[in-house]
N, C-alpha and C positions, 0 to 999 in steps of 0.2 A: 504494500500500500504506500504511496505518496504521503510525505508527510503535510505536502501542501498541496491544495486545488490550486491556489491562481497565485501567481508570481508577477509582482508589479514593479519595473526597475524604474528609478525615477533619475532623470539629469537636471542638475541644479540653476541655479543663474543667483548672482549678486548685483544684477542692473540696476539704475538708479532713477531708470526709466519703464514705463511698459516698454514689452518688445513690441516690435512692428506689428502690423494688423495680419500680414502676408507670413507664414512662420519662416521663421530664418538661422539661424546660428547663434550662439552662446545665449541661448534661451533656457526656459523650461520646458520639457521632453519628457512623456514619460509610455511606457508598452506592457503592454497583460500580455500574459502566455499561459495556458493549465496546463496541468501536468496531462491531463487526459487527452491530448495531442492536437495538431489541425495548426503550430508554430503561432507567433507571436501576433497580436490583432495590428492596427491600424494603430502606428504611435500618433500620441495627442499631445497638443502643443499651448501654453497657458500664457497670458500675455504679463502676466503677476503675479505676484508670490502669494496673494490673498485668493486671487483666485486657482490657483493651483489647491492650495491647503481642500478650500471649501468645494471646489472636483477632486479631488483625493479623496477625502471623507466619505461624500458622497458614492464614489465606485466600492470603496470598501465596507461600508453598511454595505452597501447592497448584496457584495461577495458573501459577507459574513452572516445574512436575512437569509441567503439563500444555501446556507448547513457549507461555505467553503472556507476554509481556514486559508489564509492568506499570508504570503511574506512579501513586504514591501522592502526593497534596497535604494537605499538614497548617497548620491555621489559625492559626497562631502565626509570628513572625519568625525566622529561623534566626539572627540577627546581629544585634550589637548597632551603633551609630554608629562611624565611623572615629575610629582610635584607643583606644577600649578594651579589645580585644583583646590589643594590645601592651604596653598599663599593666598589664593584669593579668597577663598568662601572659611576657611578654618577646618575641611573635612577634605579629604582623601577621595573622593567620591565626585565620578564624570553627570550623573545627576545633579549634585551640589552646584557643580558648576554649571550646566543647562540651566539649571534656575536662576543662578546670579547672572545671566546672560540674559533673559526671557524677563528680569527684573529693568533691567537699562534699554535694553533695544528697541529702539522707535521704527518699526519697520512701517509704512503707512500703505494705504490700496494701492496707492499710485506708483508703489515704490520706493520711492524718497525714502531715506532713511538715515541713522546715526552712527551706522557703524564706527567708520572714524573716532568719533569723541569717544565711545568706548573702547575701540583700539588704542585710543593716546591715553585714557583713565587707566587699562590695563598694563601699558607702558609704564606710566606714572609708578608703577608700584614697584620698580626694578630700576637699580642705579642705572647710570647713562643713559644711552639712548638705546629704544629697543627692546623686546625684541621685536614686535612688531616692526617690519617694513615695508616700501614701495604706494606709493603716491604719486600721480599728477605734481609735476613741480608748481601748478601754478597753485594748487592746492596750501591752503594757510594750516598747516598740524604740524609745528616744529616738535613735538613728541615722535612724529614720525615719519622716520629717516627716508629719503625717498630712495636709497638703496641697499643691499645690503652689508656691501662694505662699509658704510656710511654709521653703522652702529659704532658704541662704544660700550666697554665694560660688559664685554661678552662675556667675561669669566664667572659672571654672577646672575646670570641670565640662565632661563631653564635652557635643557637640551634642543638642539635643532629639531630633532625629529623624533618621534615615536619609535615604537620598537615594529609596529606595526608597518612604518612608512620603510626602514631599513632594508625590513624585507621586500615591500614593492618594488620593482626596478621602475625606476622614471617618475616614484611618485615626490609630489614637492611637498615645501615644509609647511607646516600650519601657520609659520610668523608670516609668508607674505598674501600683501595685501593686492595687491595687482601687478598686473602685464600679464604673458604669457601663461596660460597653464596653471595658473594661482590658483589656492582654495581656502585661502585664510580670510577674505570676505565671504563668500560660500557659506563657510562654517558659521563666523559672528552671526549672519543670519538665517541659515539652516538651523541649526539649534531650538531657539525660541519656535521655530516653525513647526518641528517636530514636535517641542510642548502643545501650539497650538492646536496642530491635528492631533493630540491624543485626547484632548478635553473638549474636545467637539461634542456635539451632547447624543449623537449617534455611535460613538466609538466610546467613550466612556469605561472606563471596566475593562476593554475587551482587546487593549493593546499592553504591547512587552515591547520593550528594547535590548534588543540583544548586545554584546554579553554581561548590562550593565544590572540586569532584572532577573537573570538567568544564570550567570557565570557560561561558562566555555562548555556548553550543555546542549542540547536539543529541546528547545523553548514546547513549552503544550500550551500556550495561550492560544486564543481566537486566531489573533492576530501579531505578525514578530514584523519589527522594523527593524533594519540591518545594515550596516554601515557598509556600501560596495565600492571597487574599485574599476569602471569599465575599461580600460586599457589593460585589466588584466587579457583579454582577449583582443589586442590590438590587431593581430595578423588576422583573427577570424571577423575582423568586422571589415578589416581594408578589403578581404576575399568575397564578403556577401554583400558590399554596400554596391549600390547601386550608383551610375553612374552619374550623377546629378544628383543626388541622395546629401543631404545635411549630416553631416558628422555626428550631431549629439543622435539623430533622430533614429541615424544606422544602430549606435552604441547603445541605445534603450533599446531595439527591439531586438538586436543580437541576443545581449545579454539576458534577456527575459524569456526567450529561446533558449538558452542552454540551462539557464538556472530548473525552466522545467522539464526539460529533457531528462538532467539528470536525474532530478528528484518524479519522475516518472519509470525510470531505470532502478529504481529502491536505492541511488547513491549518492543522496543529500548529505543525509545525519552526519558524516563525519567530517563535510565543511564545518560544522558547528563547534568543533571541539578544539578550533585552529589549527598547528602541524606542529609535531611529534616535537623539534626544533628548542620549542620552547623552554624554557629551564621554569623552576617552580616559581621563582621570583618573579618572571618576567608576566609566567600566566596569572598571577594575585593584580601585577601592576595594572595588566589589560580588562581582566575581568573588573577590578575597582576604577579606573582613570582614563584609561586609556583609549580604550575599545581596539575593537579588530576587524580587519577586512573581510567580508563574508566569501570563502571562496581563495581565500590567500594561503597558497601552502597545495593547493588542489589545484590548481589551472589544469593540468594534463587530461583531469579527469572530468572538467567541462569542454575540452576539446574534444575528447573522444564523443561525450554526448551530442555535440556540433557536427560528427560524421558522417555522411551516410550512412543508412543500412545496405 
């Protein structure tokens, strides 16, 4: 048996604008796939982040009305490095900090929002400059550096990256805030977002975050949200995307095809429990702070579900 019916991969956006009327690139993306076959539906495209939450909700009520238990993967880091959790909030705990984030962040329908001033508050908390970087030079945040050399007093500053990002090959750090490839605006306001979709008064009760709810387990909630990494299948999406095809738009409905492939093949469960790799320390840091890639440690074995028969 599948441990899930419907597999929802969602691609993020930090824009500060709705996106265009016409769907385009570095937007919100996101694609259903069931395990019970027939490949990924038609990815949908959301012009803002209010509106994305409140279509997300809405698709998963309806999965979950309808007896499907659901995992949703969203392309952003749920945790920051070991240790900043507890500098900021006083607890150890990647929850602790979604809240202290979901406390400050002004996200509004239109987009607009405050990240920044709380990238520089969080700055503020850590001698020199940093660790948050990258901004717009025209941009007024002297808290934050507009590059990354440009920091000081790194020696006192949390780690670059997770223990999670380590292992990804090509993934970047949570401190930057923009240009290429960045996901440290993502995150400032993915976070709060994912608050927001779980208190949705249809989802209520019936959502989990993995592995923050769960430890490095096979979640039995309704519903599990999961922190993905889609370039972990970067060759399988350059192979299927279509020739005109949006990038994000390839990367959600890949990804949401192998996730249920696999887990239609009985060979989810043991993404969940991350890879062998890990030392005991490292899996306490991830399960309490950190979180982990859904799928990291396993690519080979969403490739092979990517196959032919």
């Amino acid at each position: 048996m599948p441990l899930f019916h419907t597999h929802i991969v969602v691609d993020w956006s930090a824009r500060s604008r709705p996106s265009p009327v016409r769907p385009g690139k570095d937007a919100i993306w996101w694609a259903l796939a069931r395990s019970d076959g027939g490949g990924a539906r038609e990815p949908e495209y959301a012009r803002t982040r209010h509106e994305a939450i409140r279509r997300l909700a809405r698709l998963m009520a309806d999965e979950l009305d309808a007896g499907r238990r659901v995992l949703v993967g969203f392309d952003f880091p749920f945790g920051y490095p070991a240790g900043v959790a507890g500098h900021l909030t006083g607890r150890s705990s990647g929850l602790a900090l979604r809240d202290w984030l979901a406390e400050r962040i002004e996200d509004r329908a239109d987009n607009s929002n405050n990240r920044y001033q709380v990238a520089a508050e969080m700055n503020a908390r850590y001698p020199g400059l940093g660790p948050f970087w990258g901004r717009p030079p025209s941009w007024s945040f002297p808290m934050i550096p507009p590059t990354a050399s440009a920091r000081t007093r790194r020696d006192a500053h949390p780690a670059e990256r997770r223990i999670a990002d380590r292992h990804a090959t090509g993934a970047k750090t949570v401190w930057q805030l923009a240009y290429a490839g960045s996901v440290g605006s993502q995150m400032l306001l993915g976070l709060p977002a994912l608050e927001r979709l779980m208190a949705d008064s249809t989802l209520r009760g019936r959502c989990t975050v993995w592995p923050f709810d769960t430890g490095l387990d096979v979640p039995d909630a309704p519903a599990v949200i999961a922190e993905l990494y889609p370039s972990l299948l970067r060759r399988e999406i350059a192979l299927r995307k279509g020739d005109d095809e949006i990038l994000d738009r390839a990367q959600v409905r890949v990804n949401a095809d192998a996730f249920a492939r696999l887990d239609a093949q009985g060979g989810l469960a043991p993404l969940f429990a991350g890879t062998e790799s890990l030392s005991a320390c490292e899996r306490r840091l991830v399960e309490s702070e950190e979180a982990w890639i859904l799928g990291l440690g396993h690519v080979d074995a969403l490739r092979r579900a990517l196959a032919p028969v």
